[in-house]
LOBA-32568 format. One record per residue (C-alpha): residue number from 1; residue in one letter; chain; x, y, z. Coordinates in pm, 1 decimal, m for minus. Layout:
% LOBA-32568
+-----+---+---+----------+----------+----------+
!   k ! r ! c !        u !        v !        w !
+-----+---+---+----------+----------+----------+
! NUM ! A ! A !        X !        Y !        Z !
...
+-----+---+---+----------+----------+----------+
//
This chain:
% LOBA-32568
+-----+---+---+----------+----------+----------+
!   k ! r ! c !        u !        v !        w !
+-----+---+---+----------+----------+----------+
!   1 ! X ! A !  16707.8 !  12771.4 !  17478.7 !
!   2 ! X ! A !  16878.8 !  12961.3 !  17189.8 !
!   3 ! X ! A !  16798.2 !  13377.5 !  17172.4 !
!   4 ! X ! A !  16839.7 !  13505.3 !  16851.5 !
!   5 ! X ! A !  16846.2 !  13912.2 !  16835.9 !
!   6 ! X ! A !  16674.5 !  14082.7 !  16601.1 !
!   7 ! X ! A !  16690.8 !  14501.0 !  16500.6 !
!   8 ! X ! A !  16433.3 !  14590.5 !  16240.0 !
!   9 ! X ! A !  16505.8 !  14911.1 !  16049.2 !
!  10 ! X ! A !  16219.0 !  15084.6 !  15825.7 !
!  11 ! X ! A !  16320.4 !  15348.4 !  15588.4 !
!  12 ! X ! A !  16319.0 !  15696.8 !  15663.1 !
!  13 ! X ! A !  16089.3 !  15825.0 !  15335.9 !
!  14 ! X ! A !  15770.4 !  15999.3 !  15407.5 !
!  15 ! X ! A !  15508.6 !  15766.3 !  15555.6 !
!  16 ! X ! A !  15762.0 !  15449.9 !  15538.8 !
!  17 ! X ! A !  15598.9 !  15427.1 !  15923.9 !
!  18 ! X ! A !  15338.9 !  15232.1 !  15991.3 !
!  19 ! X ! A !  15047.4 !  15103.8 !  16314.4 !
!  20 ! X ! A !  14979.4 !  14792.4 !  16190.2 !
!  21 ! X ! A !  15143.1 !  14516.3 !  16334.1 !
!  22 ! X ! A !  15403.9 !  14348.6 !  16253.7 !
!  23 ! X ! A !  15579.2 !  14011.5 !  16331.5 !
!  24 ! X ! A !  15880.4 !  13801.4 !  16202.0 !
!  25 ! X ! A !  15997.9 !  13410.6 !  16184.1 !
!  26 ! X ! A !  16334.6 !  13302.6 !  16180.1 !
!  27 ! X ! A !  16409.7 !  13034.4 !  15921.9 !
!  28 ! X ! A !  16704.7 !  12814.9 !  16001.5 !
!  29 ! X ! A !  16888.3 !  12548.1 !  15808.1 !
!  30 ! X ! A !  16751.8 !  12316.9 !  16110.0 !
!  31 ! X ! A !  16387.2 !  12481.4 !  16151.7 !
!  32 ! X ! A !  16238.1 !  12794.8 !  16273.0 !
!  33 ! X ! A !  16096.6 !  12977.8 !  16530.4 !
!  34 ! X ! A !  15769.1 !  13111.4 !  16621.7 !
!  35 ! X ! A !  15583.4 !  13437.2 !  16502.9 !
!  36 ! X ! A !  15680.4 !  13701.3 !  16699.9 !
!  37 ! X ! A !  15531.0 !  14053.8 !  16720.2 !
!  38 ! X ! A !  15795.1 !  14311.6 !  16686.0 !
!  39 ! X ! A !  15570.4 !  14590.9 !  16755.6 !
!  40 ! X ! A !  15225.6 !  14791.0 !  16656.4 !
!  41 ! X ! A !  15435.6 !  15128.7 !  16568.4 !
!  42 ! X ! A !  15729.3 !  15183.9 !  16349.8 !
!  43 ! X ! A !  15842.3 !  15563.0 !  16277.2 !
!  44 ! X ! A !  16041.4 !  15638.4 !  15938.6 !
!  45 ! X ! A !  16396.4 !  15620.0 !  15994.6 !
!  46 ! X ! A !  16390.3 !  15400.0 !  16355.3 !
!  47 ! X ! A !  16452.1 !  15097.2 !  16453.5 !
!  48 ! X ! A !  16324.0 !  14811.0 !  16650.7 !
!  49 ! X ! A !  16545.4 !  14593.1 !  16873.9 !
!  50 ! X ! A !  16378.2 !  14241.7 !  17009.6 !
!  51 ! X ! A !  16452.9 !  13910.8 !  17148.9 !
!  52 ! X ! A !  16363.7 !  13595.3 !  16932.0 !
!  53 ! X ! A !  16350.1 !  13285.7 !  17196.4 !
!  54 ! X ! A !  16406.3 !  12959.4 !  17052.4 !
!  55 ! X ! A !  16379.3 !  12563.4 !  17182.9 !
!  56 ! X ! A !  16685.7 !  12480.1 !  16975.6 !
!  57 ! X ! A !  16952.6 !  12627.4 !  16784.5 !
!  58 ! X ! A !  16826.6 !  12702.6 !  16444.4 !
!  59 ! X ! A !  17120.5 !  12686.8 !  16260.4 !
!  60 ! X ! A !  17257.4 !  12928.2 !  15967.6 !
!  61 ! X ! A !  16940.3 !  13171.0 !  15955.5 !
!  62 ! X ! A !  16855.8 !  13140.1 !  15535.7 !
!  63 ! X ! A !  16552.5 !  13335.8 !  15551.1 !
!  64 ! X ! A !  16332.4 !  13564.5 !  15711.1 !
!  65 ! X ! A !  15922.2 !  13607.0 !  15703.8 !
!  66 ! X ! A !  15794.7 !  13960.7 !  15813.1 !
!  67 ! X ! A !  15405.3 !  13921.4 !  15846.4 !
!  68 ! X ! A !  15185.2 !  14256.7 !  15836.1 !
!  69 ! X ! A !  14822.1 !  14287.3 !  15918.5 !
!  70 ! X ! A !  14578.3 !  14522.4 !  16059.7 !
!  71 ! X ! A !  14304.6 !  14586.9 !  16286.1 !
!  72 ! X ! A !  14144.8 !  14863.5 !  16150.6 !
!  73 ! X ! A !  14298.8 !  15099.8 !  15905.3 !
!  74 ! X ! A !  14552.0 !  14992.1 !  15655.1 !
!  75 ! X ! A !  14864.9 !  15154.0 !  15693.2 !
!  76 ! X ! A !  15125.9 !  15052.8 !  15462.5 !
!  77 ! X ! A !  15524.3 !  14996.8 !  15653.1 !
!  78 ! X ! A !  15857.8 !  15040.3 !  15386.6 !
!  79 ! X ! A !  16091.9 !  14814.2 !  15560.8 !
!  80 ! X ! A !  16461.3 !  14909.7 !  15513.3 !
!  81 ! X ! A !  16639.8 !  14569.9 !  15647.1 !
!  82 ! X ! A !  16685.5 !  14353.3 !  15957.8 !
!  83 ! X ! A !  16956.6 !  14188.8 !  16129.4 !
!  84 ! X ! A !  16932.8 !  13901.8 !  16319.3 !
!  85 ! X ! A !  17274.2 !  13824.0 !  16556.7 !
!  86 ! X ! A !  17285.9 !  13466.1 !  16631.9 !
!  87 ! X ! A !  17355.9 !  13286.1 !  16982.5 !
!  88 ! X ! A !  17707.2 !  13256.7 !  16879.1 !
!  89 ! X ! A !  17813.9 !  13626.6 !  16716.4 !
!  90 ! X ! A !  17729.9 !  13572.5 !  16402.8 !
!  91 ! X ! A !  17554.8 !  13827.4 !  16234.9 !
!  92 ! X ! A !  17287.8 !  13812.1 !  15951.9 !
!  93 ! X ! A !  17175.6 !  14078.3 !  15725.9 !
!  94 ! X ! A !  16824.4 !  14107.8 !  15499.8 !
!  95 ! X ! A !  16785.4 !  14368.9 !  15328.4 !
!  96 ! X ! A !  16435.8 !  14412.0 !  15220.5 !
!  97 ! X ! A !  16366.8 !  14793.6 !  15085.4 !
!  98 ! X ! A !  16041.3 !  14767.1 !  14982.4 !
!  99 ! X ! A !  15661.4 !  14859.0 !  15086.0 !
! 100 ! X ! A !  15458.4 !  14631.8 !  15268.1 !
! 101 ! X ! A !  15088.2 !  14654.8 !  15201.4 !
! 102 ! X ! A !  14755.8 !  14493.1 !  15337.8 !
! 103 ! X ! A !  14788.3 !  14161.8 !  15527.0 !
! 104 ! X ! A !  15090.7 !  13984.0 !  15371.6 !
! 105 ! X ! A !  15423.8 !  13750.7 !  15465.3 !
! 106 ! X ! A !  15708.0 !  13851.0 !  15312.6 !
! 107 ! X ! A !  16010.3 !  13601.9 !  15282.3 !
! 108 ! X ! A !  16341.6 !  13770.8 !  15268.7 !
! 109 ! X ! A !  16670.8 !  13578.5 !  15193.9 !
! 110 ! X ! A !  16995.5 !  13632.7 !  15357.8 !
! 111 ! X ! A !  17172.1 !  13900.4 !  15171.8 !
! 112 ! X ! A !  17461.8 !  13651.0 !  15043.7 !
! 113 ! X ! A !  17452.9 !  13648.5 !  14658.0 !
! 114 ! X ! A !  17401.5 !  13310.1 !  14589.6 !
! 115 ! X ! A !  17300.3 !  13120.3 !  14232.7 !
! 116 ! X ! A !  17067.8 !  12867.3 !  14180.5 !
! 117 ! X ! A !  17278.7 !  12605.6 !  14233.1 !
! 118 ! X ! A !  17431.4 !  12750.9 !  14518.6 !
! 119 ! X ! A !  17111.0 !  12656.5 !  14698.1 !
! 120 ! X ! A !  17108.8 !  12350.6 !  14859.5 !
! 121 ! X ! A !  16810.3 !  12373.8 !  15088.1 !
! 122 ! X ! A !  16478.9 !  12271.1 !  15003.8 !
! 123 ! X ! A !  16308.2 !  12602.6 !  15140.8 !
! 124 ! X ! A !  16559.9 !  12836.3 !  14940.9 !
! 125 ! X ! A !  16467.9 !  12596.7 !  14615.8 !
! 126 ! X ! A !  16086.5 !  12651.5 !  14658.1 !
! 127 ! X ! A !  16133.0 !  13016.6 !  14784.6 !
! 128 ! X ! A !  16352.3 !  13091.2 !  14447.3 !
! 129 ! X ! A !  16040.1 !  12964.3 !  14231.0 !
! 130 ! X ! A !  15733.7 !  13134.9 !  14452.2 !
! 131 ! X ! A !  15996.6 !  13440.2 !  14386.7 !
! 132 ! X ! A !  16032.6 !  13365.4 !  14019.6 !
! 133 ! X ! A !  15639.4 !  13296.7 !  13949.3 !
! 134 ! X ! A !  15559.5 !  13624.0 !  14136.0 !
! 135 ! X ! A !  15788.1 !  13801.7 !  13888.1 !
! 136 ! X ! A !  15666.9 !  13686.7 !  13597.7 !
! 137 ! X ! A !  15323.0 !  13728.0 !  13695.7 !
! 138 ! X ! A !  15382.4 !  14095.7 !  13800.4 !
! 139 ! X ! A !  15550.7 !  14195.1 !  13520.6 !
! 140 ! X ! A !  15357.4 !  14075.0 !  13228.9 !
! 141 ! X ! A !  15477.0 !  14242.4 !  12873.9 !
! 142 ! X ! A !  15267.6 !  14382.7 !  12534.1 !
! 143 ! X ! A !  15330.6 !  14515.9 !  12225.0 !
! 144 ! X ! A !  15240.9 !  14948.4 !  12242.2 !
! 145 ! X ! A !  15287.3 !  14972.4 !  11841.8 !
! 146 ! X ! A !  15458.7 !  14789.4 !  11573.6 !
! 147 ! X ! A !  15831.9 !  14827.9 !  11568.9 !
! 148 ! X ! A !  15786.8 !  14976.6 !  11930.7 !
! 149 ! X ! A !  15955.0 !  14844.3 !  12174.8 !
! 150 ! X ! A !  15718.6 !  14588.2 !  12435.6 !
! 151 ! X ! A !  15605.4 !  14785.2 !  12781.6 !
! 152 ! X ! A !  15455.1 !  14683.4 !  13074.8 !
! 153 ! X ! A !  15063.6 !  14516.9 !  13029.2 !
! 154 ! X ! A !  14888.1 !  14784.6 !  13239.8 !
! 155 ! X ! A !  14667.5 !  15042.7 !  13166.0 !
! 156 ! X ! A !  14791.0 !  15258.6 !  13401.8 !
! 157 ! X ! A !  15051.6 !  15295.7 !  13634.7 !
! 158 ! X ! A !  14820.7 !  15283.7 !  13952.9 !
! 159 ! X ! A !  14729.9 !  14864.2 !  13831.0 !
! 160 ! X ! A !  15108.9 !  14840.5 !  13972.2 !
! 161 ! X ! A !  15238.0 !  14786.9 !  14348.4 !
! 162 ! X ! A !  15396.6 !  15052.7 !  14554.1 !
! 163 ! X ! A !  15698.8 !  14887.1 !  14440.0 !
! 164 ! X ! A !  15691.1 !  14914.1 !  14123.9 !
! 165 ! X ! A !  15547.6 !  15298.3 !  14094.7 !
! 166 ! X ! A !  15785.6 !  15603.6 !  14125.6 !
! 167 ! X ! A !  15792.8 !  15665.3 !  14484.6 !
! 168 ! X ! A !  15586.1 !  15961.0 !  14524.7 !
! 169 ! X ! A !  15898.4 !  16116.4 !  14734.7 !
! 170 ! X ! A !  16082.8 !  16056.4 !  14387.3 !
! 171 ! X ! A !  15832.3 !  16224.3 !  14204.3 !
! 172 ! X ! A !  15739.8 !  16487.7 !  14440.1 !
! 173 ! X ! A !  16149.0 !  16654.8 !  14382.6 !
! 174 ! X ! A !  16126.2 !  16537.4 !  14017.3 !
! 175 ! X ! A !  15778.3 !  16752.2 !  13888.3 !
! 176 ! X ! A !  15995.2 !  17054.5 !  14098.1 !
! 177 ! X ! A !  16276.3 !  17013.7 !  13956.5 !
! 178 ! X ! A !  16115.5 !  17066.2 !  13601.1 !
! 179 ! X ! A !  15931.5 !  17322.1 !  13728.8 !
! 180 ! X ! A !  16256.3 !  17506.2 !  13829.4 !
! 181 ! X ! A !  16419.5 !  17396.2 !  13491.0 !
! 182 ! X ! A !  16129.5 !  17439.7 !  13281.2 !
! 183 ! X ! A !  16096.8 !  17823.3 !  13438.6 !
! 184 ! X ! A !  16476.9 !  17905.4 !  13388.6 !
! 185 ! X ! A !  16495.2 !  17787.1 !  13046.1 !
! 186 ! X ! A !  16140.9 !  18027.6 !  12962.5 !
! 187 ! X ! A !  16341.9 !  18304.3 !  13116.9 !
! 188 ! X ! A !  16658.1 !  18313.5 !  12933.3 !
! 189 ! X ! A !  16459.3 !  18222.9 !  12557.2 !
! 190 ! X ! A !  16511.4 !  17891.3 !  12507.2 !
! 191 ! X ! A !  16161.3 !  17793.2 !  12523.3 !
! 192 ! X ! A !  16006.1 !  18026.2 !  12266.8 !
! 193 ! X ! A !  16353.8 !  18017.3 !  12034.3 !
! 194 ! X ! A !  16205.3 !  18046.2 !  11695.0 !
! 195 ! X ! A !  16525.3 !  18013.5 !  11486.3 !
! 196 ! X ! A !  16784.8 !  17798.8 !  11457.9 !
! 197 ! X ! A !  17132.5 !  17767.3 !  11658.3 !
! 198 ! X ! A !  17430.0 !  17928.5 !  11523.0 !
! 199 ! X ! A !  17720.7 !  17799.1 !  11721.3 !
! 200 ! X ! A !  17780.2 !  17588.7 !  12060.6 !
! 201 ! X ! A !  17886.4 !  17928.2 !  12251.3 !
! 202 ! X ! A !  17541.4 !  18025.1 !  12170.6 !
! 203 ! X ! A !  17388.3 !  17742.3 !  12285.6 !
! 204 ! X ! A !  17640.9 !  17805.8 !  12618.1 !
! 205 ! X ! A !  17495.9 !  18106.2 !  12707.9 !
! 206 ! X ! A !  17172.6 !  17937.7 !  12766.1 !
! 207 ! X ! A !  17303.2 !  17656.9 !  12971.5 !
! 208 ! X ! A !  17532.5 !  17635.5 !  13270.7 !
! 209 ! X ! A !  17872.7 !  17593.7 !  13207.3 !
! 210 ! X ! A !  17848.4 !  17223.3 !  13325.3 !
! 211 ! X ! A !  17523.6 !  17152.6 !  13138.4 !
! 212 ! X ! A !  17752.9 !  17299.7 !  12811.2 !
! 213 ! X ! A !  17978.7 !  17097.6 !  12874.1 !
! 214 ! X ! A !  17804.6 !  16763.0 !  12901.3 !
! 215 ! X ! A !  17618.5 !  16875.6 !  12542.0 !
! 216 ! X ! A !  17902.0 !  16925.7 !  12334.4 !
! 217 ! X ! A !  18064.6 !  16627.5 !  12438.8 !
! 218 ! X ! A !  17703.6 !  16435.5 !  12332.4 !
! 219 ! X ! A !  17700.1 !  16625.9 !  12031.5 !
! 220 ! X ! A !  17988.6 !  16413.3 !  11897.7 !
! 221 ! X ! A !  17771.0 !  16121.6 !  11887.5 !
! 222 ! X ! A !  17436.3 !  16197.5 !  11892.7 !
! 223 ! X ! A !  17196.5 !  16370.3 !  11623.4 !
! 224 ! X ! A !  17073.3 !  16710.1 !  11757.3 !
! 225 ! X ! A !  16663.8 !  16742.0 !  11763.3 !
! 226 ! X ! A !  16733.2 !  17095.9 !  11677.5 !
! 227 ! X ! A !  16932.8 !  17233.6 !  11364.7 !
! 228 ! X ! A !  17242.2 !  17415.5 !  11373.4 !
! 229 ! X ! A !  17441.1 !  17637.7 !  11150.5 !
+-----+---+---+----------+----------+----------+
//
């Protein structure tokens, strides 16, 4: 009997927790074990500490599969990483950082860096191409305009995974902070500025000293939008 322990971390963004259940399988170099159920309620920023009881030694542990599905409601889980200490010491890390959603298996590698030819196992071989297909079929590429540059082939932003999107904590500070931005800059006339620049200390009066600072060092390089005298 070989006990493998495992400590499941999921993130600590707003509603990264989730009440669906969720399970894992160890994927050794000389097999794996069996579905486990880690628990039916993860809180953002916790983790989850369990036992993973094996008939035989697994060997190195290559890959991980963390399987989500619900009873009821769906209630999406942002899983951080796990770490799975081996019999002997050894530890293993997987570091997954993204959103689970719906009933899905996930298959995380060990966090090694490792090229193509680095992998020598037939499951790393055929979990490198599933990996590689899903890519390509995710992120599918047009044409916007001629002489544009090619974008994404969605129609909107919402035909993309919670991976993919702007996490809405992301954009949640961002709209604020141009709020805050867009208000200071209305305050001190830079918004309704009908006439043109006639020096750099102008334009430092309207910015922070640190903002000035980063613009006159672009200036050197890049064309103003504006003119100036």
């Amino acid at each position: 009997m070989a006990t493998y322990k495992v400590t499941v971390a999921t993130g600590d963004m707003v509603e990264a927790g989730t009440n669906n259940s969720i399970s894992i399988t160890l994927v050794g170099s000389y097999g794996e074990s069996r579905q486990t159920t880690i628990s039916f309620l993860f809180q953002p920023g916790k983790e989850k500490s369990l036992s993973v009881h094996c008939g035989q030694d697994l060997g190195p542990i290559v890959l991980i599969r963390l399987h989500k599905w619900r009873l009821f409601l769906e209630d999406a889980w942002f899983c951080k990483d796990v770490r799975v200490t081996a019999p002997n010491g050894t530890l293993y890390r997987f570091p997954c950082y993204q959103w689970l959603e719906g009933v899905t298996t996930v298959e995380v590698r060990e966090g090694s860096g490792k090229k193509l030819v680095d992998d020598e196992l037939l499951i790393l071989k055929e979990h490198r191409h599933r990996e590689l297909a899903a890519r390509q079929e995710a992120y599918r590429w047009k044409n916007f305009a001629q002489g544009w540059p090619r974008c994404l082939s969605v129609d909107s932003i919402f035909e993309l995974d919670s991976n993919t999107q702007f996490s809405r904590t992301r954009a949640t500070n961002f709209t604020g902070f141009l709020i805050f931005q867009g208000a200071s800059h209305f305050l001190s006339g830079f918004l309704l500025r009908r006439t043109s620049w006639n020096s750099l200390d102008e334009m430092r009066t309207i910015f922070s000293r640190t903002q000035g600072r980063d613009i006159g060092g672009c200036l050197a390089c890049c064309p103003l939008p504006f003119p100036l005298h």
